[in-house]
Every structure is written in structure tokens, then in C-alpha cells.
MIDOSE-1310 file (N, C-alpha, C; in nm, 2 decimals, decimal comma, always signed):
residues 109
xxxx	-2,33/+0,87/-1,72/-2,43/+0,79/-1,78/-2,57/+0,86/-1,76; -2,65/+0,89/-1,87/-2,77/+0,94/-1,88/-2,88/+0,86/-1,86; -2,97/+0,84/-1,78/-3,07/+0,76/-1,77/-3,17/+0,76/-1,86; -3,30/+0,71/-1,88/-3,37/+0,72/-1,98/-3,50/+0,82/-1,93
xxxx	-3,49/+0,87/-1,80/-3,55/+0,96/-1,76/-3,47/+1,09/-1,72; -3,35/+1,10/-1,79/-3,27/+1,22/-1,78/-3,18/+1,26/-1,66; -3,17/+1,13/-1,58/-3,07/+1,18/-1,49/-2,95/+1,13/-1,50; -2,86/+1,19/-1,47/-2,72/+1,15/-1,53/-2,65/+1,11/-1,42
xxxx	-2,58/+1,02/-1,38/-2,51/+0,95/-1,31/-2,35/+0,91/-1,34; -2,28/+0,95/-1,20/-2,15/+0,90/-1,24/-2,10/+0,80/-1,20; -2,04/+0,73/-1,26/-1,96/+0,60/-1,27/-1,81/+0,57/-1,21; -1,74/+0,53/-1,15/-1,63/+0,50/-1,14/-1,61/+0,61/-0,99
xxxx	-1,49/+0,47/-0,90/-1,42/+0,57/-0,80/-1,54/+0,59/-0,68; -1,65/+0,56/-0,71/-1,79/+0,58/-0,62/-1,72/+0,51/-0,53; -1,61/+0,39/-0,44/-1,54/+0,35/-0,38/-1,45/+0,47/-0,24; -1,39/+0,59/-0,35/-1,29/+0,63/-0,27/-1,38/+0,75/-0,17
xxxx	-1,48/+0,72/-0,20/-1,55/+0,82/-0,05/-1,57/+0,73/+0,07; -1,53/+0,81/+0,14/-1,53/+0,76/+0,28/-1,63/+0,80/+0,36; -1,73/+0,77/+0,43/-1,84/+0,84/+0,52/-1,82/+0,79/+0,65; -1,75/+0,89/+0,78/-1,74/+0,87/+0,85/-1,79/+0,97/+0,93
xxxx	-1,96/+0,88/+1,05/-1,99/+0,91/+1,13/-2,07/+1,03/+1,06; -2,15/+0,96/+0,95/-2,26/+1,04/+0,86/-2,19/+1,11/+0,78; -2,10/+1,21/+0,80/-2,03/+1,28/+0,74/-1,93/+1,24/+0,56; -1,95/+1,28/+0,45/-1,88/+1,21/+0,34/-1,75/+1,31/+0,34
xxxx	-1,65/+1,22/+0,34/-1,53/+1,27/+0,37/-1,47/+1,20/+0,20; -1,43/+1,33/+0,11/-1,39/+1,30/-0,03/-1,18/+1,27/+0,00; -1,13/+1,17/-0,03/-0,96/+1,17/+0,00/-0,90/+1,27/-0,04; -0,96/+1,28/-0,20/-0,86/+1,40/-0,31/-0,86/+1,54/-0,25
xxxx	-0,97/+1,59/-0,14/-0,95/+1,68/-0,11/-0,83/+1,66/+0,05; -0,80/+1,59/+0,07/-0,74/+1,62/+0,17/-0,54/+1,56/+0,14; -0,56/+1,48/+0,05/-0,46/+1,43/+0,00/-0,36/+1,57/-0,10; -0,46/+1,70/-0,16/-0,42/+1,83/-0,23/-0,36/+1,86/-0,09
xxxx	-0,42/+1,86/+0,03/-0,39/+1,97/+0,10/-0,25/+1,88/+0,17; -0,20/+1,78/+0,14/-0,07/+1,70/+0,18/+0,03/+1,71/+0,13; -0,03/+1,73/-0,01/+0,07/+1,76/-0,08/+0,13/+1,90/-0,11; +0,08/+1,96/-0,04/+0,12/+2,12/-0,04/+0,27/+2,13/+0,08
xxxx	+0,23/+2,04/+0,17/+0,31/+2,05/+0,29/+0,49/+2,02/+0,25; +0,58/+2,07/+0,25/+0,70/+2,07/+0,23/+0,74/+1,90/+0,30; +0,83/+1,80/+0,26/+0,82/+1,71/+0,25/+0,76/+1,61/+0,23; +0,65/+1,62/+0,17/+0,54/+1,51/+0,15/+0,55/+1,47/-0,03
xxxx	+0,61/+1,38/-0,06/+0,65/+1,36/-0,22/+0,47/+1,37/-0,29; +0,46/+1,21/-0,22/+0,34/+1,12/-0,26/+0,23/+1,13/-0,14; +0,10/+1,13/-0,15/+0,00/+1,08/-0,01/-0,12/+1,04/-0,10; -0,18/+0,95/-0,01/-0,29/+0,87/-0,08/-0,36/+0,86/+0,06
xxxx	-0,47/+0,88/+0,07/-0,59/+0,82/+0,20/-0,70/+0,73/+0,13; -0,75/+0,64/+0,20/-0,79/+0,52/+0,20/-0,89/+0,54/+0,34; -1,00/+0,49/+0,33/-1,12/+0,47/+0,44/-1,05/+0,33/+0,56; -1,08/+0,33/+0,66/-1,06/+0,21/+0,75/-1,11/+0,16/+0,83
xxxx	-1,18/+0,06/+0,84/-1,32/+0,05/+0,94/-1,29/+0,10/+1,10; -1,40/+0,12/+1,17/-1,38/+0,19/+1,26/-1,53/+0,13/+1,29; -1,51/+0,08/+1,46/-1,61/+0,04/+1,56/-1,74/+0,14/+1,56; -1,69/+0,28/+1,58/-1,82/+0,40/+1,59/-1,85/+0,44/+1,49
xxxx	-1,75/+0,48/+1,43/-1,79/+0,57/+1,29/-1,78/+0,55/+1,16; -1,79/+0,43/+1,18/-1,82/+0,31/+1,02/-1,68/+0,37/+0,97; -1,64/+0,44/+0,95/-1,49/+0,44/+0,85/-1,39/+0,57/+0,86; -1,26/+0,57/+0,89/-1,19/+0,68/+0,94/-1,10/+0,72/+0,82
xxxx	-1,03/+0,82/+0,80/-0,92/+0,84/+0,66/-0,78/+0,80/+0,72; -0,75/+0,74/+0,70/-0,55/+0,69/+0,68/-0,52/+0,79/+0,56; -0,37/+0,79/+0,62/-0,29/+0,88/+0,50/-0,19/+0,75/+0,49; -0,17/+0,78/+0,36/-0,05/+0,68/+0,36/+0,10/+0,76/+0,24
xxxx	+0,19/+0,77/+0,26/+0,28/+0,89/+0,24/+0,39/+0,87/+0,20; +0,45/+0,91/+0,08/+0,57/+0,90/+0,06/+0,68/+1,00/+0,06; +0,79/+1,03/+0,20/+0,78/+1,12/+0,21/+0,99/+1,17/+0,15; +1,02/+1,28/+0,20/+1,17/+1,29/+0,13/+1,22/+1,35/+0,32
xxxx	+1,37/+1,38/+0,27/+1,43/+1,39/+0,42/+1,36/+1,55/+0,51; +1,30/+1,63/+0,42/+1,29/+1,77/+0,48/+1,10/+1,71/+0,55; +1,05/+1,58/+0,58/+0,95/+1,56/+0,62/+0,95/+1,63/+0,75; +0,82/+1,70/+0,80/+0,85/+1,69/+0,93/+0,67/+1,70/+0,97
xxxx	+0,63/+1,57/+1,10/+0,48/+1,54/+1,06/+0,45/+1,66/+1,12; +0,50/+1,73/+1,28/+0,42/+1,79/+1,32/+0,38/+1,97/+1,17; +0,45/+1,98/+1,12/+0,45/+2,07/+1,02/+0,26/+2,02/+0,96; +0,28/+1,87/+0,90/+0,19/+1,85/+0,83/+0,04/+1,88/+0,93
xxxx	+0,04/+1,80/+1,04/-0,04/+1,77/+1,08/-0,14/+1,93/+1,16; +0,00/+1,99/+1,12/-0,09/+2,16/+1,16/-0,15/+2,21/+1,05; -0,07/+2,22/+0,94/-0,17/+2,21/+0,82/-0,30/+2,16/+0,79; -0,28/+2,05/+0,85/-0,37/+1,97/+0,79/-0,48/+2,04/+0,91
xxxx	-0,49/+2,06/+1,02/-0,54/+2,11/+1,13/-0,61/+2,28/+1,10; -0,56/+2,34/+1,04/-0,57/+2,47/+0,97/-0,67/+2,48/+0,90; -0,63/+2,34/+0,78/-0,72/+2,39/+0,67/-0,86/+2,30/+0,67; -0,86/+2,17/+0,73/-0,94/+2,08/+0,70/-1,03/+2,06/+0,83
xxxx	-1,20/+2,02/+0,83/-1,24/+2,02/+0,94/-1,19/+1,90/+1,05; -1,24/+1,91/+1,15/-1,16/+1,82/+1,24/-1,21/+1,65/+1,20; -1,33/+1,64/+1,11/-1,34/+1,45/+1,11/-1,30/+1,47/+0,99; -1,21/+1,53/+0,90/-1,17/+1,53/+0,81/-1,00/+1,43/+0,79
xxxx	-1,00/+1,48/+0,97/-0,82/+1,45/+1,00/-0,78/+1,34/+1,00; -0,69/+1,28/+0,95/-0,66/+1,12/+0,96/-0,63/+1,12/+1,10; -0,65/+0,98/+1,05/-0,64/+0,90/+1,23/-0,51/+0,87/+1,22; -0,46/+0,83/+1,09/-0,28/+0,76/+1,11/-0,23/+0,81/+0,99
xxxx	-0,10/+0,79/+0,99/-0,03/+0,85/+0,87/+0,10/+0,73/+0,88; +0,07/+0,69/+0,76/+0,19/+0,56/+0,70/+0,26/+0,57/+0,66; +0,39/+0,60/+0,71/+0,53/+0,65/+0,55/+0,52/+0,47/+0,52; +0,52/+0,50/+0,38/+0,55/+0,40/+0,29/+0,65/+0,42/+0,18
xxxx	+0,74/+0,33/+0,14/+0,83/+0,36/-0,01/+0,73/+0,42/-0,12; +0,67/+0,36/-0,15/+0,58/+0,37/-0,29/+0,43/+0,36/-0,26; +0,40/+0,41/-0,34/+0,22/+0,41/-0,36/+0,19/+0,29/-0,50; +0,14/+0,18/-0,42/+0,12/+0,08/-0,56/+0,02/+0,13/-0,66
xxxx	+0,09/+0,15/-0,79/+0,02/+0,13/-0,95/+0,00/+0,06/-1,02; -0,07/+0,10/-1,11/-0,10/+0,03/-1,19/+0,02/+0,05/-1,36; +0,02/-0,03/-1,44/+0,10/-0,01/-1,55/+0,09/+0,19/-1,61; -0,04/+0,18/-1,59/-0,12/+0,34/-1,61/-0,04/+0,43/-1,54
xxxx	-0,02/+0,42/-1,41/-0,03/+0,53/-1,32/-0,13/+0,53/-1,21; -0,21/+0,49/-1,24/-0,34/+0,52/-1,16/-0,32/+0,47/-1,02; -0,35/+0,49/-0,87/-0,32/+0,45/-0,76/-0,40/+0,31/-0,70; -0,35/+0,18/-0,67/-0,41/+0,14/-0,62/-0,43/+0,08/-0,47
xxxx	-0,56/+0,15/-0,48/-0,59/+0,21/-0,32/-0,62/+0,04/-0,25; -0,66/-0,03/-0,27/-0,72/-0,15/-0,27/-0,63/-0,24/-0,14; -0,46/-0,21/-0,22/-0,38/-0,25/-0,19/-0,30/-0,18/-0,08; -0,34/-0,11/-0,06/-0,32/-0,03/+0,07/-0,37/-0,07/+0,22
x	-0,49/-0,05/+0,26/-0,52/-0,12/+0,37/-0,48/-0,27/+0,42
């Protein structure tokens, strides 16, 4: 959206950033780097309140039999900085949708 003084603004999803402990922690980037990891089908992260650091990332995961966490969790250790790292990791059946596709995160926490 274009303002009437020329600044353009984005709309939608402004929700799925997480800022924890000053820091803006985006999901999609850490959720690419889960899904790289050999047993990981589906993963979705979600913000979760937290006493210090106003909000932490959860993973929440759908995973197949060749899962193995400590595999992920070095990955994820490798590539991503350390308040980047989730605090918990959820195997769940499914990631709830919408008729679309689209993930809803809402329904998660």
C-alpha cells in the first residue's frame, strides 16, 4: 500500500514475526532451514510468550520415520543464530489449513 506521501507499506502476516529479546526473529527463515533436514515432512514456528524475552520460536513438525531430532537440531545449530533456536519442537499429525492451503498458525499455540 502506497501512502499519500509515498511510502509504501506492507500488509498482511505482519503477525508471524516474532521479537524475541529485542531481536526480530522472521519463522520462514528458519522453518526453510527444517525443511532441508532429512525427515522433517512439514514445520511451522509460531512465537510463544516468554517471562524475559517477550516471545520464543516453537517448531511445530510433521515428521516421517527417517526423523532424527538430534540430526535437526545440529542443523539448525550450524546454520541459524543461537536466539534464532527454538525452545521446543512439537511433532504433530498435521499442520491445520485452511480450504486454500495456507497454514493456520493461530491454531497452533
Amino acid at each position: 500500500m502506497r501512502s499519500p506521501d509515498g511510502y509504501i507499506s506492507l500488509r498482511g502476516r505482519s503477525t508471524d514475526l516474532i521479537i524475541s529479546g529485542g531481536f526480530n526473529i522472521y519463522p520462514r527463515e528458519i522453518e526453510e532451514v527444517m525443511l532441508e533436514t532429512p525427515g522433517v515432512r512439514e514445520a511451522v514456528v509460531v512465537g510463544a510468550a516468554h517471562p524475559v524475552r517477550g516471545e520464543v520460536p516453537i517448531a511445530y513438525i510433521v515428521t516421517d520415520a527417517s526423523y532424527d531430532e538430534a540430526a535437526l537440531i545440529n542443523t539448525l545449530g550450524r546454520t541459524l543464530a543461537s536466539f534464532k533456536m527454538p525452545h521446543r519442537f512439537i511433532k504433530v499429525d498435521k499442520i491445520p489449513r485452511t480450504a486454500l492451503g495456507k497454514v493456520q498458525r493461530h491454531l497452533l499455540p
